[in-house]
N, C-alpha and C positions, 0 to 999 in steps of 0.2 A: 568632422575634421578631415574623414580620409578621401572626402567628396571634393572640401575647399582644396586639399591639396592637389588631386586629380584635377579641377578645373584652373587650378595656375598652373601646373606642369604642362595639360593639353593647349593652355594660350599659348605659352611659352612658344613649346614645340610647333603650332601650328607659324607665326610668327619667324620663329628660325625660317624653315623652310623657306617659306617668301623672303625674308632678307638673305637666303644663303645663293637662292635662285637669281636675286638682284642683282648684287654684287659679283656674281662670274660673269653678268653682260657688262657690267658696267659703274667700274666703282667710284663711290664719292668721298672716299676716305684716302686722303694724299698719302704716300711713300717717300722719306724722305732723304735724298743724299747726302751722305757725310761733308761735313762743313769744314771750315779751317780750324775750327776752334771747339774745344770739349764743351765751353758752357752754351755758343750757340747751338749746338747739337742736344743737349740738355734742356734749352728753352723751348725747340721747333717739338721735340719727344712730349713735351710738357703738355702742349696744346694739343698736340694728337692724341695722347693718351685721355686728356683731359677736358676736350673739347670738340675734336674734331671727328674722336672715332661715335662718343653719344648721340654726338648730334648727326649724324652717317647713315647708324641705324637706324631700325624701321619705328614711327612712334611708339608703338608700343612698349617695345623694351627699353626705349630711352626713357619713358614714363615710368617703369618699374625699377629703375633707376634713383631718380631725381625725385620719387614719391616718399615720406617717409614709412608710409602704411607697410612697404615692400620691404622696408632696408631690413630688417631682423632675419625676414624670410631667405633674403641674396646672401645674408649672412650664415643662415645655417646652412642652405641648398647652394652652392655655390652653379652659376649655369655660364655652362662655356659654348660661345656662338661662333661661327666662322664671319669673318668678315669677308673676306678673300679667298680665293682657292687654297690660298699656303698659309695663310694669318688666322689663329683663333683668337679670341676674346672676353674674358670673362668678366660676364656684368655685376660691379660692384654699388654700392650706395654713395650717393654724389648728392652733395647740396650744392644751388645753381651760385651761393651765394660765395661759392670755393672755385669756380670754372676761371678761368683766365680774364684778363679784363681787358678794353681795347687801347690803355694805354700802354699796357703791358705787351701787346701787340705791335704796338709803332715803335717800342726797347727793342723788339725782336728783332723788325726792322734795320732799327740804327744800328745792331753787330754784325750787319752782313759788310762785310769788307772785301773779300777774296771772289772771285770767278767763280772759283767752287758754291761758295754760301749765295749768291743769284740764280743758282738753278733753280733753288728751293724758292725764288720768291713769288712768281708765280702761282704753284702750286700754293704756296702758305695764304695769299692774298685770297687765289680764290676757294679754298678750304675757310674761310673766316665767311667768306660771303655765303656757301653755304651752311656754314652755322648760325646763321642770321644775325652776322655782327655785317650791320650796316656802318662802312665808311663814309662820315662827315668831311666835306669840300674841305675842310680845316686841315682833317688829318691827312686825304688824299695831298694836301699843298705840301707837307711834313714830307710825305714819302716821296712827292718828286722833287725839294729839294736834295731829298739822302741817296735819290738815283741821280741827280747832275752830278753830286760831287765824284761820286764811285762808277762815272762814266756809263751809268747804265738807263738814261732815257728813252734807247729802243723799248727796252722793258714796261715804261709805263703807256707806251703807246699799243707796244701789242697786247696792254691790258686795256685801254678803251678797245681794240678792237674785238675782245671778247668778252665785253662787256657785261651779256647775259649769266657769264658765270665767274666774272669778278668784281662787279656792280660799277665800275668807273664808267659811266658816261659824261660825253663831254656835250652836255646842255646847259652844265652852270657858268654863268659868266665869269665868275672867280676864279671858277676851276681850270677854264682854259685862258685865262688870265695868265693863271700863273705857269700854263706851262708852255705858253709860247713864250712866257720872260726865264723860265729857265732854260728854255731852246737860243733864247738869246745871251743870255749867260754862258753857256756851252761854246759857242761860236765869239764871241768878248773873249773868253780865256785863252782861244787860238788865235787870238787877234785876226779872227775873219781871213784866215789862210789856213792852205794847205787844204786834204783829205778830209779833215772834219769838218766843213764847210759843207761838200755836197751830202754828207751821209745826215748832218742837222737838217739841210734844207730838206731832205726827203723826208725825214721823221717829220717837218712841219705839214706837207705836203698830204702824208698818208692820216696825218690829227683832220683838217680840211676834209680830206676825202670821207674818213668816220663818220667827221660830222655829217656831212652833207648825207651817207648814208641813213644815219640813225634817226636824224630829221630834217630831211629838204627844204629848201629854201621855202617853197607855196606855207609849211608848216607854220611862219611868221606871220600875223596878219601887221603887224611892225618889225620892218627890215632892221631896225636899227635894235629892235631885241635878240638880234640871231647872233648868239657870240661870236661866230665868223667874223661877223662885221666891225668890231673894235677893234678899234687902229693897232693897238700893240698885237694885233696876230696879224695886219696887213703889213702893217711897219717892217714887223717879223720876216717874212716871207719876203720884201723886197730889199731888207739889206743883206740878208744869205743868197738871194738869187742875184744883187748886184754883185757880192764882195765873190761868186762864185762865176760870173762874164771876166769881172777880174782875173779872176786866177787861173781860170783855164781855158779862157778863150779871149786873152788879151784886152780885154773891155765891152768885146763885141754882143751882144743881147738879141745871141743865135738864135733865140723861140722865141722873145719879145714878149719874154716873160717879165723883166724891169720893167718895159714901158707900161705893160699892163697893170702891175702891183703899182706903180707911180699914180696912175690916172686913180685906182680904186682907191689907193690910199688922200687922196686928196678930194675922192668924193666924200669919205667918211671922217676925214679930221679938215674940215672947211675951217676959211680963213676968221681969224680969231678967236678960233677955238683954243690957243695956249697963249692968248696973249697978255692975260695975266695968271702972275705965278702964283702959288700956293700961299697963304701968311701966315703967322705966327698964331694965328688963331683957329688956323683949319684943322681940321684931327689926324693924326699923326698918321692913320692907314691912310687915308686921302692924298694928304702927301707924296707918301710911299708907291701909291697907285700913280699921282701923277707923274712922279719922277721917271719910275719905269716906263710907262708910255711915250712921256717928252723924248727921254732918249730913244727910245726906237726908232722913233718918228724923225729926231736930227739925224739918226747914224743910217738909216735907210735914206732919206732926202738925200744928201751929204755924198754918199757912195752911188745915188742916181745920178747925180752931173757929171763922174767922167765915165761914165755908159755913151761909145760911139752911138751916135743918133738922135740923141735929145737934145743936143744944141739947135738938129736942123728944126727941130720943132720952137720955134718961136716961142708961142705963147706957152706953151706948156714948160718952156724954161723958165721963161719967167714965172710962171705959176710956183713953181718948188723956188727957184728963189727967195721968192717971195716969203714964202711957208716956213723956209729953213731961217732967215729970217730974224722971223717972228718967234720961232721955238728957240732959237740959241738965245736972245735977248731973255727970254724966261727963266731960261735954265739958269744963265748967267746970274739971272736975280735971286733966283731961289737957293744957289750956290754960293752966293757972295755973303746972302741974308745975314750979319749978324747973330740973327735968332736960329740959324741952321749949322754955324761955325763950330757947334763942337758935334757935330755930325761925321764921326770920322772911320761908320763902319765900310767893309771892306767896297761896297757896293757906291758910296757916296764917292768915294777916293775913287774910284774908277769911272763914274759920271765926272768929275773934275777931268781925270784927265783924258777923257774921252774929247771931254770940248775944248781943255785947250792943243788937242792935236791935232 
């Protein structure tokens, strides 16, 4: 007996040390700032104590944890490790089947409301990603709808751009689907003026730039699978960078950045590509995907013809003519549809009257 115990006290101990040494270069166990709220402060403590400090430390002790062979021993031998230079921790018995869950996760999420509770989100996103809670495109879409509304989409971009230690990469098509339509939704609820115009267009700007980082264009051996290249992020980028000649340079398309977003965007959504709309049989995400596109594509065309210098282009006027068109006459139908009439969420009501204005 006095041997088994001597050789778990000596694991132990040897163990501390390498995680005590770890953790003063470099630690992986988040710190978290008081929030606006008792019970978010209550739920972020919950995951840390309960998730993020086990999964932190070094395997070992996390194993002698989560093992049940261990739990009597932790129970009578009580062993206190450093995590931190100032933080102790004493490891308790933990079944994996009590650790926090990752819907429980995106609850967390939805009570950040205040300035204060977004410092911590960061930190909480990527604290999850090293516990090996992999975020699914589904729930990344969740969490960047809950940062348009609480005005914090820089946040989810400077989480693609730390990608390695928050897991968001922007390689999935859905995923940067949808967060150049909530970059467009951002810019919609300013009605495409004022200051939050350049600061959107730049968040879309530095999304492009990730991408192109994390996987360059050669990376494609089909251009048309590289998410860049779907119209609602070209769309994207050319109604912020027209509705932004607009507003601060009188119409004028100083870097000839419109022209350029016009011509790409009319490489990649060629002519009757929207010229029939959605019907009553298509499935309800399909829809929803083409809706979001269509619009981009009108309110970017749309906001391209009164950019000084596209008129003297002839044929390229006529081309967005053309284009814009063909996409209003879709919208129109898929708006009007009978079978879309009691479509009356917030998003539907605002394509209406996006087109009739």
């Amino acid at each position: 007996m006095a041997g088994r115990l001597f050789r778990w006290q000596g694991a132990v101990r040897q163990s501390v040390i390498l995680q005590t040494r770890g953790y003063a270069s470099k630690s992986a166990i988040p710190t978290f700032s008081p929030s606006s709220s008792s019970e978010l402060n209550e739920a972020l403590d919950r995951f840390r104590q309960d998730l993020f400090i086990p999964f932190g430390i070094p395997k070992r002790q996390r194993m002698s944890m989560f093992r049940e062979k261990h739990a009597q021993r932790l129970r009578d031998e009580p062993i206190t490790i450093n995590i931190s230079e100032t933080e102790e921790y004493t490891l308790q018995p933990k079944k994996y089947i009590e650790t926090p869950t990752k819907k429980e996760a995106i609850q967390v999420i939805k009570m950040m409301q205040a300035t204060e509770d977004y410092k911590n989100f960061i930190p909480f996103v990527s604290a999850l990603w090293g516990s090996q809670y992999v975020l699914k495109g589904d729930r990344w879409q969740q969490i960047m709808r809950k940062a348009r509304e609480a005005g914090k989409l820089h946040l989810i971009v400077e989480c693609a751009r730390q990608s390695g230690s928050t897991g968001l990469r922007l390689r999935n098509s859905d995923v940067v689907r949808s967060l150049f339509f909530e970059l467009h939704l951002a810019a919609q609820k300013a009605d495409f003026k004022g200051p939050e115009i350049a600061k959107t267009l730049n968040m879309a700007k530095q999304a492009v730039d990730i991408m192109d980082a994390d996987l360059p264009d050669h990376s494609y051996s089909d251009s048309s699978k590289n998410p860049k290249s779907q119209p609602i992020v070209v769309a994207t980028l050319l109604e912020l960078s027209a509705a932004r000649a607009i507003n601060d340079f009188a119409g004028k398309d100083q870097a000839k950045e419109v022209m350029g977003y016009v011509q790409k965007l009319l490489a990649v959504a060629p002519k009757g590509k929207y010229q029939n709309a959605p019907t009553e049989k298509t499935p309800r995400m399909e829809v929803n995907h083409w809706l979001h596109e269509a619009i981009t594509v009108y309110n970017g065309l749309q906001l391209s013809l009164t950019i000084h210098g596209l008129a003297a282009d002839r044929a390229l006027h006529r081309d967005v003519s053309s284009r814009l068109d063909e996409v209003k006459k879709s919208l129109k139908e898929l708006l009007e549809d009978p079978a879309h009439q009691d479509k009356d969420t917030s998003y539907w009501n605002l394509a209406r009257d996006l087109l009739q204005g």
